[in-house]
C-alpha positions in Angstrom: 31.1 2.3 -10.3 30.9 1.8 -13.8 28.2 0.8 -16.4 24.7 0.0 -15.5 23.5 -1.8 -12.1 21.3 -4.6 -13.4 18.7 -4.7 -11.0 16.0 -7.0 -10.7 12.7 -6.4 -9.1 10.5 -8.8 -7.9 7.1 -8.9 -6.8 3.6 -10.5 -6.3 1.9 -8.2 -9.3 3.5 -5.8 -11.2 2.3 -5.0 -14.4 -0.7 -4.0 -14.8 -0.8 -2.6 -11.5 -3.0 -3.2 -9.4 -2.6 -0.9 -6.6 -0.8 1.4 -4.4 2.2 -0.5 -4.0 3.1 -1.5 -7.7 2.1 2.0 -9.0 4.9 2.9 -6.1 7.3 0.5 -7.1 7.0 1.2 -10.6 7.8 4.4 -9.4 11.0 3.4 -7.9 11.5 1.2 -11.2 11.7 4.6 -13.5 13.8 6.3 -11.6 16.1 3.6 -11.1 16.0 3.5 -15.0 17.3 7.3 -15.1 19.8 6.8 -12.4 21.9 4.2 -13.8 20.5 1.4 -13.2 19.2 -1.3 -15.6 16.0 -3.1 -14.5 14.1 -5.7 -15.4 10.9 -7.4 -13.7 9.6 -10.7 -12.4 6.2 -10.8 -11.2 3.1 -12.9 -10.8 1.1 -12.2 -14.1 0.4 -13.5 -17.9 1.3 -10.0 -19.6 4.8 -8.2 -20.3 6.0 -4.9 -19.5 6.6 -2.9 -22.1 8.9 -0.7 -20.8 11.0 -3.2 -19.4 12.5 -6.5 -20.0 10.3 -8.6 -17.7 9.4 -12.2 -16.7 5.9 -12.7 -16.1 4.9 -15.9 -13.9 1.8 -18.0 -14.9 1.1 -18.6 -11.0 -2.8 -19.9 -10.4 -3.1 -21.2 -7.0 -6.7 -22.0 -6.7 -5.9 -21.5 -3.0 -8.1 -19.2 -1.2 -7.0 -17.1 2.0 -4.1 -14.8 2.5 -1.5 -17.1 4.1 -2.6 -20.4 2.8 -2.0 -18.7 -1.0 1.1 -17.0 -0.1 2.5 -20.2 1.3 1.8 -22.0 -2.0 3.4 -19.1 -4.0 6.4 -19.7 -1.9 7.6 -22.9 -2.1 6.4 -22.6 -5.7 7.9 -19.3 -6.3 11.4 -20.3 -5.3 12.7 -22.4 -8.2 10.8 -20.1 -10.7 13.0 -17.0 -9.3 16.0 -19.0 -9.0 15.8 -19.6 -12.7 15.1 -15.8 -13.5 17.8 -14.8 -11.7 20.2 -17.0 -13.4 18.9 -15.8 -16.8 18.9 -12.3 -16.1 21.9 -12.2 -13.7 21.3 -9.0 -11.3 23.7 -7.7 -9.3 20.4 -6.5 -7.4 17.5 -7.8 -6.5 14.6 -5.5 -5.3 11.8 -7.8 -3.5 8.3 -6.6 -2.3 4.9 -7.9 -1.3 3.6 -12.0 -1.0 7.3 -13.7 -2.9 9.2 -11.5 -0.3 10.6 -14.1 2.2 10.5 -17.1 -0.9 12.9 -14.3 -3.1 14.8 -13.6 -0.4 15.5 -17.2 0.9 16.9 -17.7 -2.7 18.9 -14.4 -2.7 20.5 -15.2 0.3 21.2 -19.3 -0.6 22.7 -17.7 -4.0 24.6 -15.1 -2.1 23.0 -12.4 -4.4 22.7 -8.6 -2.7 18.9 -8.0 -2.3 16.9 -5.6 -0.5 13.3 -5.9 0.7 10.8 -3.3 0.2 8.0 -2.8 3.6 4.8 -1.2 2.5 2.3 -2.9 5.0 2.1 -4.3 8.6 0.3 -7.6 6.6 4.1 -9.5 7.0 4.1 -8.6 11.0 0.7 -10.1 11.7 -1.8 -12.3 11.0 -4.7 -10.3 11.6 -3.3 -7.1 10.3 -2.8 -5.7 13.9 -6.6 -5.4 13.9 -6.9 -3.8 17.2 -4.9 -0.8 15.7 -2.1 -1.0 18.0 1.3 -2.9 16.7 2.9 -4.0 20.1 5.9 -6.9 20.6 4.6 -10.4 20.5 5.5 -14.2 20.3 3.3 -15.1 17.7 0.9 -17.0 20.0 -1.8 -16.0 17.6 -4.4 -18.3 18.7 -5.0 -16.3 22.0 -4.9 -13.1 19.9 -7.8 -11.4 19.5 -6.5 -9.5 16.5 -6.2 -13.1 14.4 -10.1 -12.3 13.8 -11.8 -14.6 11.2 -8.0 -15.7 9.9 -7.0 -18.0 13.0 -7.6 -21.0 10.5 -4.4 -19.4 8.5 -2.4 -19.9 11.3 0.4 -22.6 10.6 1.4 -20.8 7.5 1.1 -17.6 8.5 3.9 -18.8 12.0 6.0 -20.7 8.7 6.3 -17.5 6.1 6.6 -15.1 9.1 9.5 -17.4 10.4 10.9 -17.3 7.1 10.9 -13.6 6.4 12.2 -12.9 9.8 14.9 -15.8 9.3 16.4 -14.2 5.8 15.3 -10.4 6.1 18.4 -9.5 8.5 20.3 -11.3 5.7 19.3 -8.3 3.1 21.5 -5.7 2.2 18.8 -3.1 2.9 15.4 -2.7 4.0 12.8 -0.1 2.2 9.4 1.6 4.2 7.7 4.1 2.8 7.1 5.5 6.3 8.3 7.3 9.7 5.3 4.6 11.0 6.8 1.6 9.6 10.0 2.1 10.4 9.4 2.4 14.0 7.1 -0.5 13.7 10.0 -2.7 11.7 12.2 -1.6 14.2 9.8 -2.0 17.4 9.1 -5.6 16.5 11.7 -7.0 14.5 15.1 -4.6 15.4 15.7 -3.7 12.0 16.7 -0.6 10.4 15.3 0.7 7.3 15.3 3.5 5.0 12.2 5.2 4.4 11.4 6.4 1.0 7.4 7.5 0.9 5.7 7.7 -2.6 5.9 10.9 -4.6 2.8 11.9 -6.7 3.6 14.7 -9.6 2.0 17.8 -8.9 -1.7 17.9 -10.4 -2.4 21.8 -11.1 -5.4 21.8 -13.0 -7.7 21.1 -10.4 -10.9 23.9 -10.1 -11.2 24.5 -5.9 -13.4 21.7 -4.6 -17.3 22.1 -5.0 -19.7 21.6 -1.9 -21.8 19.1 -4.6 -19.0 17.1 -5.2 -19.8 13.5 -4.1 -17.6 11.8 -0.6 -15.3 9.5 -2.0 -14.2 6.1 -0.3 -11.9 3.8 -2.3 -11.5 -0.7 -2.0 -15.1 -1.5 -0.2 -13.4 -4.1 1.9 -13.3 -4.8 5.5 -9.9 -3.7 6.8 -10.6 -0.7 4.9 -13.6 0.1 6.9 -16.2 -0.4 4.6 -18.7 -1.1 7.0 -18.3 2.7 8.5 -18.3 3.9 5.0 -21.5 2.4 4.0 -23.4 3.3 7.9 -21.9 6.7 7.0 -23.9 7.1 3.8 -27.2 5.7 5.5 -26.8 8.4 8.2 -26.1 11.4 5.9 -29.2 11.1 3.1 -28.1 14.7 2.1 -24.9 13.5 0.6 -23.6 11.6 -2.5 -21.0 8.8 -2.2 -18.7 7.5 -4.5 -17.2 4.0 -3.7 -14.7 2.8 -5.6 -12.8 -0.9 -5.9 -13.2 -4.8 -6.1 -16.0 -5.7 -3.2 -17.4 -8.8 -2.5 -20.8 -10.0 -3.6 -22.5 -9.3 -0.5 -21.1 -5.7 0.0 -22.0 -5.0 -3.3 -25.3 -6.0 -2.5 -25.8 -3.4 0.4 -23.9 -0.8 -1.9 -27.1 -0.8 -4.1 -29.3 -1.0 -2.0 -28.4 2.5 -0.4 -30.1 5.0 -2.9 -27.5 7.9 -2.0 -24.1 5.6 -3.1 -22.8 5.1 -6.7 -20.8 2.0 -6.2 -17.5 1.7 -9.1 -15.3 -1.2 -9.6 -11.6 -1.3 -9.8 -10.6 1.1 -12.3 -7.8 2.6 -13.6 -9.6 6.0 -14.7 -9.5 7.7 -11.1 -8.9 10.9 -12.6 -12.5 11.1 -14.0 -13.3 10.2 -10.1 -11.2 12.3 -8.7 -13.0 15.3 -10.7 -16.0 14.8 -9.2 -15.0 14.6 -5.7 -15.1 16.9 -2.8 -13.4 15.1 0.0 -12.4 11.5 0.8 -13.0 9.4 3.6 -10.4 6.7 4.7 -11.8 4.9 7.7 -9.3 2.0 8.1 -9.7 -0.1 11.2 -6.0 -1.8 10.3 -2.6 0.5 10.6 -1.8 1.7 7.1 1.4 1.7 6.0 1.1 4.9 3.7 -2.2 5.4 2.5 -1.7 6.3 -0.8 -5.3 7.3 -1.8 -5.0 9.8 0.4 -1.6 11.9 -1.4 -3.6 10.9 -4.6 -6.9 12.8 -3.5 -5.2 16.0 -1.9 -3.2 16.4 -4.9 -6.1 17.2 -6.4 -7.1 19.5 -3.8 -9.8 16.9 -1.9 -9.4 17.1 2.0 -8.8 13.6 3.4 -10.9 12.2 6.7 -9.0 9.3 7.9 -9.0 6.8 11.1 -5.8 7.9 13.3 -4.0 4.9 12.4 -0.9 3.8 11.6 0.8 6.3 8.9 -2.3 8.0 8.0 -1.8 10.8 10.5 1.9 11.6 8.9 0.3 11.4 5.0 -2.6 13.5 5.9 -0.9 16.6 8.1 -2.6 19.4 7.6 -4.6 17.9 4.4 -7.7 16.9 6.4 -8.8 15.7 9.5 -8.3 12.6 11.9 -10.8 10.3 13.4 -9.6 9.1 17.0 -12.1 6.7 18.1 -11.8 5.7 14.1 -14.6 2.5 15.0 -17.1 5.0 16.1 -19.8 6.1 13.8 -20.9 9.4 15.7 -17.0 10.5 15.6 -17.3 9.8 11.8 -20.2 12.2 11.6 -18.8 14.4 13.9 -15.6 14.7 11.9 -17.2 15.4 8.8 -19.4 17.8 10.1 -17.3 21.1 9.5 -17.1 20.2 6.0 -20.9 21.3 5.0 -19.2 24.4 5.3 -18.1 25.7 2.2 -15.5 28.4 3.7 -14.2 25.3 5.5 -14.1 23.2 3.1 -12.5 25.7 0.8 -9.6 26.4 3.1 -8.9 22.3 3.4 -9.1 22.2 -0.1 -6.0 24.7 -0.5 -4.3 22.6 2.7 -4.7 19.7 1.3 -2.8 20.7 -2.6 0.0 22.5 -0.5 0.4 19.3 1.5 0.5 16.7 -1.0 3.6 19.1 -2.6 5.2 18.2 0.0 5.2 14.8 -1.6 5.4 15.7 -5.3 9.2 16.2 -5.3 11.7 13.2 -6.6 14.7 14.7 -4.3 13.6 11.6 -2.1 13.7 8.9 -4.8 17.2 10.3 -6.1 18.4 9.5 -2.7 16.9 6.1 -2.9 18.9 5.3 -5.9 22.1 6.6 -4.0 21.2 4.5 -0.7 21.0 1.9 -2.9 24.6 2.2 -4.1 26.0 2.9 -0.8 24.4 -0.1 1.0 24.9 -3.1 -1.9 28.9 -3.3 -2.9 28.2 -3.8 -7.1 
């Protein structure tokens, strides 16, 4: 195979990242870039890349509500990637997140190889699979008691579902960045996938966690549990909380009102967060699909307390602890409970860095590149 693969990657946001998954796909991006492969970017957004030749989208909706906005995007999405990928002519196209199933309709009409990257259960289901348990359905959402407070989404959740699962057996490959979501993708849907999980560089200059460092919880929003995370600071006056991400008006309202909790927008200066903290608490009441907070935090030696949900049991191994009954607020306590102990804690701390190593290797993203080759015929 000679010369560079021109690759183009395609996504909902992109640059500047705005979380987890385009800090992993960017990831992707650079080591595409050293394994012959020549990318460029399309993505929803008003700034370029700088690294890359890119092609930010000018895309305001004024649509509120997950599906209602990501239907919009699509069916205006389409003939703005169709353009893009006449002018930059990929031989690949590399798809995530909310333009997934309107890029890949396209790819497939214009017979160009593309491959879809997983990262959430958010494309299975329209409530997130908020029971915590992805199971084999019809899509009768309405008698669901998982659709929650998004049953009004409905219609176009059923269209861009239908969609994605319409053109995704069309891709050339399919990308998870989990053992969890793999089985899920191929539970519901009977797809196969390769599974490439995020790698974090090693962070070595990290001092042993401190028992005054302050209980870090990271986006204040509902799926993420943040109405644990805020009854968990009540309950434990003895402690300081850090909380960390974009929140609505009325959770930031509660967030001051607790005298114990330092609330911190989005930010991109987590390192200055991260040295402050002593362990992190992830109570999702939704499957994760990675939980990349979680690698981030133990690579700096901070144990993780998570929900036993979806992937968060294979990201934090040893690096932590698990909360079963993860909607419980006495289990939360209980959990946490063995970390006043500063022998404990110290001994999680040193579990945690040799766990997130585990992680910190780019054998698996060299093998991502290669998959890549073998599965699209450029």
């Amino acid at each position: 195979m000679g010369g560079p693969i021109k690759t183009l990657v395609c996504s909902d946001s992109y640059y500047p990242p705005r979380g987890g998954g385009d800090i992993s796909l960017r990831l992707i991006v650079s080591h595409l870039h050293a394994n012959g492969y020549d990318v460029s970017a399309c993505y929803i957004g008003r700034t370029r890349d700088p690294d890359i030749v890119s092609y930010p989208q000018d895309l305001a909706t004024g649509v509120r509500g997950l599906w209602p906005r990501q239907w919009v995007i699509g069916k205006k999405w389409k003939g703005l990637v169709r353009r893009t990928i006449q002018e930059a002519d990929p031989a690949l196209v590399i798809v995530q997140q909310t333009v997934a199933a309107a890029t890949a309709q396209v790819c497939a009409e214009s017979s160009v190889p593309f491959v879809v990257v997983l990262n959430s259960v958010d494309q299975f289901c329209l409530g997130s699979f908020w029971g915590g348990h992805p199971w084999k359905c019809m899509y009768n959402c309405l008698g669901c008691n998982d659709s929650g407070p998004r049953t009004l989404q409905y219609p176009f959740f059923l269209a861009e579902v239908m969609r994605m699962r319409k053109f995704l057996p069309k891709a050339a490959g399919i990308v998870v960045n989990s053992v969890f979501m793999q089985a899920t993708l191929k539970s519901l849907w009977g797809l196969d996938s390769h599974v490439a999980t995020p790698i974090v560089p090693p962070f070595e200059g990290r001092q042993p966690v401190e028992m005054g460092g302050d209980i870090l919880f990271f986006s204040p929003v509902q799926h993420k549990g943040v109405d644990i995370a805020l009854n968990l600071a009540k309950a434990m006056p003895g402690e300081h909380f850090t909380f960390v991400g974009d929140a609505k008006e009325r959770t930031k309202n509660e967030m001051f009102s607790v005298g114990n909790l330092r609330y911190i927008p989005w930010t991109s200066d987590v390192e200055s967060i991260f040295s402050k903290g002593k362990l992190l608490i992830v109570p999702s009441v939704v499957p994760e699909g990675f939980g990349r907070v979680c690698l981030e935090a133990m690579n700096w030696g901070i144990p993780c307390v998570a929900s036993a949900v979806g992937a968060l049991p294979e990201t934090v191994g040893d690096g932590g602890s698990l909360v079963s009954r993860h909607r419980d607020l006495d289990a939360w306590i209980e959990a946490l409970r063995p970390y006043s102990d500063a022998r404990y804690l110290a001994e999680k701390s040193e579990a945690a860095r040799a766990h997130a190593r585990t992680y910190s290797t780019s054998a698996g993203m060299h093998t991502l590149s290669e998959w890549l080759r073998s599965v699209v015929d450029v």
